[in-house]
Backbone bond lengths (Angstrom), bond angles and torsions (degrees), N, CA, C in turn:
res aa  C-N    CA-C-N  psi(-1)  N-CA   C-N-CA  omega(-1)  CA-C   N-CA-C  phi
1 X - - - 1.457 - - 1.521 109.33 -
2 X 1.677 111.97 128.02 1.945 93.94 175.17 1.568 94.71 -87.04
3 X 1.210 97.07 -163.12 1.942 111.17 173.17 1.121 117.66 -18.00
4 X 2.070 87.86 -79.09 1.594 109.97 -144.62 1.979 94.55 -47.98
5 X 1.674 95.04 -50.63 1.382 106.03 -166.02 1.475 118.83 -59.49
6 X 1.511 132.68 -34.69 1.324 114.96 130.85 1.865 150.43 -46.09
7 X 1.571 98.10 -24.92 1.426 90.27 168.67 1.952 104.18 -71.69
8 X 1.555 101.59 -53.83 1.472 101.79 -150.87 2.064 93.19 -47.18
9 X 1.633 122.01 -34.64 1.028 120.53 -173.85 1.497 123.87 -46.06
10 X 1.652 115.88 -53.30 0.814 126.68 157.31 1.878 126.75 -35.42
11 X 1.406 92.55 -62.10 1.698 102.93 -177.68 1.295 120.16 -47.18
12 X 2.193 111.19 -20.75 1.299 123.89 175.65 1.650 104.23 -68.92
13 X 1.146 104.01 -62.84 1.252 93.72 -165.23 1.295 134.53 -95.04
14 X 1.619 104.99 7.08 2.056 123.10 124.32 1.746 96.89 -19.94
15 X 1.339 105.18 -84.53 1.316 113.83 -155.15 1.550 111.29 -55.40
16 X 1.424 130.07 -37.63 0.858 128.00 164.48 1.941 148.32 -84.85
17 X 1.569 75.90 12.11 1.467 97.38 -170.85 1.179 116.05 -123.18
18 X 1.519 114.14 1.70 1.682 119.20 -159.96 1.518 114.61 32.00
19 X 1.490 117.68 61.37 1.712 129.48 167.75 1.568 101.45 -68.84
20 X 1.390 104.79 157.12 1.710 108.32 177.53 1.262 115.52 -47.97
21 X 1.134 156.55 134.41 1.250 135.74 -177.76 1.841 118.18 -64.97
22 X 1.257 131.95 170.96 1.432 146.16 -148.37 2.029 86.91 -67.87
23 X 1.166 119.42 144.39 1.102 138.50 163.66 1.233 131.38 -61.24
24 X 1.193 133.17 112.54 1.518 135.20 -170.24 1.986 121.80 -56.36
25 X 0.965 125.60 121.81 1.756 130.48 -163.87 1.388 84.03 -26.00
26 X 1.916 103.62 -60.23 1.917 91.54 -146.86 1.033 144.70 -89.48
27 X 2.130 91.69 10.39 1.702 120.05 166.74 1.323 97.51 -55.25
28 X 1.364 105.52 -84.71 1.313 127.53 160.99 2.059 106.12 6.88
29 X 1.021 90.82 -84.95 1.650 106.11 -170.72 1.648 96.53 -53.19
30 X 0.940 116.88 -33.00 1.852 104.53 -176.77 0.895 114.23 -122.13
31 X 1.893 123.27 33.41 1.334 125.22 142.68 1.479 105.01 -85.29
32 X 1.292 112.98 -20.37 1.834 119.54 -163.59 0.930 77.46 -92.72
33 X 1.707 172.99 -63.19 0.757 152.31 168.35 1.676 130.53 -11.01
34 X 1.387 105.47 -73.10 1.115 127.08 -172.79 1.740 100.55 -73.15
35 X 1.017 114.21 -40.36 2.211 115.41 166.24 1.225 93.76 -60.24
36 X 1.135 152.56 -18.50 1.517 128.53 -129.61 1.443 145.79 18.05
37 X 1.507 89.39 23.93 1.947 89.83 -172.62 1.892 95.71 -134.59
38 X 0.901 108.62 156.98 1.828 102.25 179.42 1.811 98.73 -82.54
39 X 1.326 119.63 158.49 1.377 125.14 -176.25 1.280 102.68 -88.21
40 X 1.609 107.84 153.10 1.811 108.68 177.92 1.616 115.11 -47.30
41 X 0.981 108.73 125.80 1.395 110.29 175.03 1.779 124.60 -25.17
42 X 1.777 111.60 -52.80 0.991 121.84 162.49 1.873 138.06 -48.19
43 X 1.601 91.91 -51.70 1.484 123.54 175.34 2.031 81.89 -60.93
44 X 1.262 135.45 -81.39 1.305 124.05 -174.00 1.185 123.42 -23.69
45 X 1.362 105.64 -55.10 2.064 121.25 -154.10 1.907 89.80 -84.34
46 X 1.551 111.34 -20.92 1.772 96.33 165.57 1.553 110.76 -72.09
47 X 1.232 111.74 -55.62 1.946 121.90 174.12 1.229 101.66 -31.62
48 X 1.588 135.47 -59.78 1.486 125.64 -144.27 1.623 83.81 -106.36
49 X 1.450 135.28 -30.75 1.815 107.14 -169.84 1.163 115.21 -114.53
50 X 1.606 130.14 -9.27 1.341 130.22 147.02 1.282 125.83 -101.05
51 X 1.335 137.25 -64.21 1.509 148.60 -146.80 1.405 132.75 -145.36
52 X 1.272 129.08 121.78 1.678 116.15 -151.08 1.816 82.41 -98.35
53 X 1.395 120.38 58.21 1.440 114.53 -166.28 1.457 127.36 83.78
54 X 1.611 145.56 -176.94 0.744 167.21 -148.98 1.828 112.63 31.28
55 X 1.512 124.69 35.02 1.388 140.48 137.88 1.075 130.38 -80.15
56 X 1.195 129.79 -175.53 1.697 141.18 -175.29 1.761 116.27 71.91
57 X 1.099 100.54 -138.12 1.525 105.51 179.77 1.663 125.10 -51.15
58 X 1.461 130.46 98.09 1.262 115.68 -174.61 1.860 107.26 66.35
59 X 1.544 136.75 22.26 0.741 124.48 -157.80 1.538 148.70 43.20
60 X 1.332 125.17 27.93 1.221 149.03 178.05 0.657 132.23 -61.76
61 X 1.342 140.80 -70.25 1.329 160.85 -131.70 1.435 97.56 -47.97
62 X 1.184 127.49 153.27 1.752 119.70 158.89 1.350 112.16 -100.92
63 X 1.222 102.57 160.26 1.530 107.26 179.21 1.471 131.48 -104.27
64 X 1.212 128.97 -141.58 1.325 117.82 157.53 1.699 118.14 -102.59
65 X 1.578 122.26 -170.85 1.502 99.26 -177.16 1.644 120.69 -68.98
66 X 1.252 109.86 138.72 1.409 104.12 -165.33 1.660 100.73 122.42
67 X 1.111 137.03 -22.19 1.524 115.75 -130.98 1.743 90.42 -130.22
68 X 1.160 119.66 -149.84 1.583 133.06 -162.61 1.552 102.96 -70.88
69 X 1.146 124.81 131.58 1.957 118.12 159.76 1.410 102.09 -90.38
70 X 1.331 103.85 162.18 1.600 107.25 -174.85 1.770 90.72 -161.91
71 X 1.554 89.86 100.27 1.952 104.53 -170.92 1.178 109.08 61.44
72 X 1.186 116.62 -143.19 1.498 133.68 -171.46 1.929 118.82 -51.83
73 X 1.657 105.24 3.18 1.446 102.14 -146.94 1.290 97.03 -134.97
74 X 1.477 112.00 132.64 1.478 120.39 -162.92 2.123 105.84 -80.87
75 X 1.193 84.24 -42.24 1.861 108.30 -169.51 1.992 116.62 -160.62
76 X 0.892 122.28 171.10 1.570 128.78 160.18 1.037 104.71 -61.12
77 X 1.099 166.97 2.26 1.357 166.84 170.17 1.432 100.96 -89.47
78 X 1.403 113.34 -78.69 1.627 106.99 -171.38 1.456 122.19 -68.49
79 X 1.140 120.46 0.40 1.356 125.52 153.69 1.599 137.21 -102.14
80 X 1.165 90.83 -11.69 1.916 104.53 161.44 1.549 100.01 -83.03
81 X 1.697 113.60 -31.45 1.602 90.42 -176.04 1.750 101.46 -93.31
82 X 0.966 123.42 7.21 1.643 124.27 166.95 1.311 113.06 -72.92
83 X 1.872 116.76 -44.19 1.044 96.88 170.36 1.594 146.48 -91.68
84 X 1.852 80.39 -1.96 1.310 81.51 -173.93 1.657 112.97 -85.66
85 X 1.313 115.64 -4.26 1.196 131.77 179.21 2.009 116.41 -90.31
86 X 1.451 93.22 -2.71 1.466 88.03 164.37 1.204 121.67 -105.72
87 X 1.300 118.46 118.48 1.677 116.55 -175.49 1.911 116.83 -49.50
88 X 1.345 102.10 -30.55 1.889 102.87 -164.52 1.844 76.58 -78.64
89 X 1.185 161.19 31.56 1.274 144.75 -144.86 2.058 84.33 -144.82
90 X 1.514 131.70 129.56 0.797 103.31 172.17 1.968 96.90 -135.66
91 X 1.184 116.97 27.18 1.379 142.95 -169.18 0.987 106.04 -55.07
92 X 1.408 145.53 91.90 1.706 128.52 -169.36 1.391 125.93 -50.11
93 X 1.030 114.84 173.63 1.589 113.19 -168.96 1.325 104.53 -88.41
94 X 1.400 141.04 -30.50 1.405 137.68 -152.47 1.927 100.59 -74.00
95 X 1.772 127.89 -15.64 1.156 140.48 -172.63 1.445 107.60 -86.18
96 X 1.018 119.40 140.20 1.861 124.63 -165.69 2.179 80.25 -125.71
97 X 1.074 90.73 140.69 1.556 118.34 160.05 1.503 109.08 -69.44
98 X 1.212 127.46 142.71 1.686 109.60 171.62 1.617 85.86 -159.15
99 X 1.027 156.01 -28.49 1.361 127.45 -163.66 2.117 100.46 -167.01
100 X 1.043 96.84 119.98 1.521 111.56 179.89 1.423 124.17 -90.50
101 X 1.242 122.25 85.69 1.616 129.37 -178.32 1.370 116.70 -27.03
102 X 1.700 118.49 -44.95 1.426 106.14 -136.50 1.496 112.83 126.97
103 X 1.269 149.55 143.20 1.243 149.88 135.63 1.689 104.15 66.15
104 X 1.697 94.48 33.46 2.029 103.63 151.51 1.615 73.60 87.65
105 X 1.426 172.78 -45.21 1.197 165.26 -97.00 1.568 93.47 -125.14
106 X 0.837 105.62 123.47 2.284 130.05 177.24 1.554 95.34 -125.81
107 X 1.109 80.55 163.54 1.319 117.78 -168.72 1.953 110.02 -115.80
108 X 1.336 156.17 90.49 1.546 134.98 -150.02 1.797 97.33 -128.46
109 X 1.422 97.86 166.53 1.467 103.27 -166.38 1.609 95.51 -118.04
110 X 1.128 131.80 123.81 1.297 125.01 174.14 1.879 105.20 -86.47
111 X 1.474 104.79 111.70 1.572 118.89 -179.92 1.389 103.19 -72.98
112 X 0.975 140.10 -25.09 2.062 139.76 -177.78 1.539 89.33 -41.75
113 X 1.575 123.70 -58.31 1.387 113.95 -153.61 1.921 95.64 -106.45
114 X 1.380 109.10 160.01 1.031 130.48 170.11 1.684 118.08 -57.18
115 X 1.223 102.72 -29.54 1.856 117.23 -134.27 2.087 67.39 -105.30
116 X 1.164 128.36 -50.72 1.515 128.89 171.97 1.308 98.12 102.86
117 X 1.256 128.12 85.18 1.539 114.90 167.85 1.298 117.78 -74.77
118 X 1.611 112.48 140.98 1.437 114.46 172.90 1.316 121.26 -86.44
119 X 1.997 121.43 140.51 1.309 91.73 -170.64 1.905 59.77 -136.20
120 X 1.608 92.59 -177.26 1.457 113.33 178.69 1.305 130.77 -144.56
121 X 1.623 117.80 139.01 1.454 111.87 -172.91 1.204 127.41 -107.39
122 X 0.890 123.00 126.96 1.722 135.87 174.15 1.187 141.90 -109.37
123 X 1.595 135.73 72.01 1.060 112.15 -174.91 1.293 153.79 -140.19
124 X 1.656 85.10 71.54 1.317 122.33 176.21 1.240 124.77 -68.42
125 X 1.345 131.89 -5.21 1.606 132.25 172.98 1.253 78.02 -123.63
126 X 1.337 160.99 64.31 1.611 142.39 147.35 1.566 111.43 117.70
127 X 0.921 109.56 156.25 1.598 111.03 167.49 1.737 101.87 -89.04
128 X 1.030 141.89 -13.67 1.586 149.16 175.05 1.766 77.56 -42.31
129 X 1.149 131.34 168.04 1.496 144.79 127.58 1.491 99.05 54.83
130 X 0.969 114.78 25.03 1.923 100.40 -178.10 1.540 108.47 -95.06
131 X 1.232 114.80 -34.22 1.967 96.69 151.72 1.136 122.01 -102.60
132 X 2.050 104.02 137.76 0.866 118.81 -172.99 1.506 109.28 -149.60
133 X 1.427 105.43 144.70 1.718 111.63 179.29 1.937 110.84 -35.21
134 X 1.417 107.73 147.16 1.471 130.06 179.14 1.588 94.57 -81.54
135 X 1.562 110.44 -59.03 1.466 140.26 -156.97 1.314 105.57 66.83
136 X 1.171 99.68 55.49 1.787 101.91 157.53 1.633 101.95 -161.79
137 X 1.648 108.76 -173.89 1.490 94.94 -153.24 1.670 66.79 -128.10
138 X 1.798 83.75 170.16 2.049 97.49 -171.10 1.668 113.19 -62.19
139 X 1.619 116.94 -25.13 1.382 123.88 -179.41 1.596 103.50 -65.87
140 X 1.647 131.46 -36.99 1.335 129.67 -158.88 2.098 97.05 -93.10
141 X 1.508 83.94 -38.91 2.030 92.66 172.35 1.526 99.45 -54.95
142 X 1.420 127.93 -68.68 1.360 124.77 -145.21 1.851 85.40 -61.93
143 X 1.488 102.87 -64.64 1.834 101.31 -179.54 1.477 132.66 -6.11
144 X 1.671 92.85 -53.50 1.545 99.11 168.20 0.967 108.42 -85.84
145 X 1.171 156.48 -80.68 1.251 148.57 -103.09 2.142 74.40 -89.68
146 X 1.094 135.72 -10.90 1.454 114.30 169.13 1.627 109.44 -86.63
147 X 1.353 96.94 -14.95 1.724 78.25 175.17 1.582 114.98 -122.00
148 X 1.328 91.42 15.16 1.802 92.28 155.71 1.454 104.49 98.32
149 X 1.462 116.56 -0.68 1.534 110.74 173.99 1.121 119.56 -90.03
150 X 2.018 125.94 -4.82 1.523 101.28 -168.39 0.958 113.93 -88.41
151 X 1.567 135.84 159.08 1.295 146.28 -175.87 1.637 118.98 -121.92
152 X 1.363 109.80 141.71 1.433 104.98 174.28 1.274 130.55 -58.49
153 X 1.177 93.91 121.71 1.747 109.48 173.40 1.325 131.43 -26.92
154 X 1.580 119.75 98.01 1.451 138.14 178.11 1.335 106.80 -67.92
155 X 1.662 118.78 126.27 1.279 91.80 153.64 1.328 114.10 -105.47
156 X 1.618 115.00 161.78 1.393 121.00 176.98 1.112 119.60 -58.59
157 X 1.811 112.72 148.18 1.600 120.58 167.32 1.324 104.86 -51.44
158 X 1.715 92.75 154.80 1.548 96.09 170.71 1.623 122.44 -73.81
C-alpha cells in the first residue's frame, strides 16, 4: 500500500467505525512541540485527514490530545511526558509511544527519520535490551496491521 492508499484506507473505516474525528493543525503543532521532535510525516497526514487515533492494530493507536485513549493513556503526549518524567526511564525522547500490545509490550516510532522507524518495547525479561528495532518503517507497520498481517513484536535471541 503507498500513503495516499493507506490514508484514504483509514478515512474508510473513520467512517465506518465512528473514529475520533481528524485532528486539529494546532493540536498537532503543540504536541510536536511538547515531544520535541515533528511526527512522521505519514503518522501526521493520518491525524489531520482521517483519525485523531483509535486505528491500526485492534484499533489502538493513540492519538494526539483530543484523540483515542488506549488503557492507561489519554494521547502521545501524556505518555512521552510520563516517560520522560520518570527518572528509572532512560528511553530517548526522539520515540513517540503509539500503540500498546498487552503484557507492558508498545509499539514506538522513531521521529529522527521521516520514513519513522518502528522499534519495540519489552520488558519482560529486564529493562537491559527491552528496546529494540521492529525493522520496518510506520508506512509498512500501519499496512499490516490494516490488512491483518501485523504481529506482535518479537524480540530477538540474544
Amino acid at each position: 500500500m503507498n500513503e495516499d492508499e493507506i490514508v484514504h484506507a483509514i478515512i474508510e473505516i473513520a467512517r465506518s467505525e465512528s473514529l475520533p474525528e481528524p485532528a486539529d493543525p494546532a493540536v498537532i503543532e503543540e504536541a510536536e512541540g511538547n515531544i520535541g521532535f515533528p511526527l512522521p510525516p505519514l503518522l501526521r497526514r493520518i491525524y489531520l485527514e482521517a483519525a485523531n487515533g483509535g486505528f491500526g492494530p485492534e484499533g489502538g493507536v493513540l492519538g494526539v490530545p483530543g484523540g483515542e485513549w488506549n488503557g492507561d493513556w489519554s494521547d502521545i503526549v501524556d505518555i512521552h511526558s510520563a516517560i520522560r518524567n520518570d527518572p528509572d526511564d532512560d528511553t530517548p525522547a526522539y520515540f513517540i509511544w503509539i500503540y500498546e500490545w498487552g503484557c507492558g509490550i508498545w509499539s514506538l516510532i522513531d521521529c529522527r527519520d521521516p520514513a519513522g522507524p518502528m522499534w519495540a518495547w519489552d520488558p519482560n525479561d529486564g529493562l537491559e535490551d527491552a528496546l529494540f528495532s521492529n525493522e520496518m518503517v510506520f508506512a509498512d507497520w500501519i499496512a499490516r496491521a490494516l490488512n491483518g498481517t501485523l504481529e506482535m513484536p518479537e524480540k530477538p535471541a540474544p
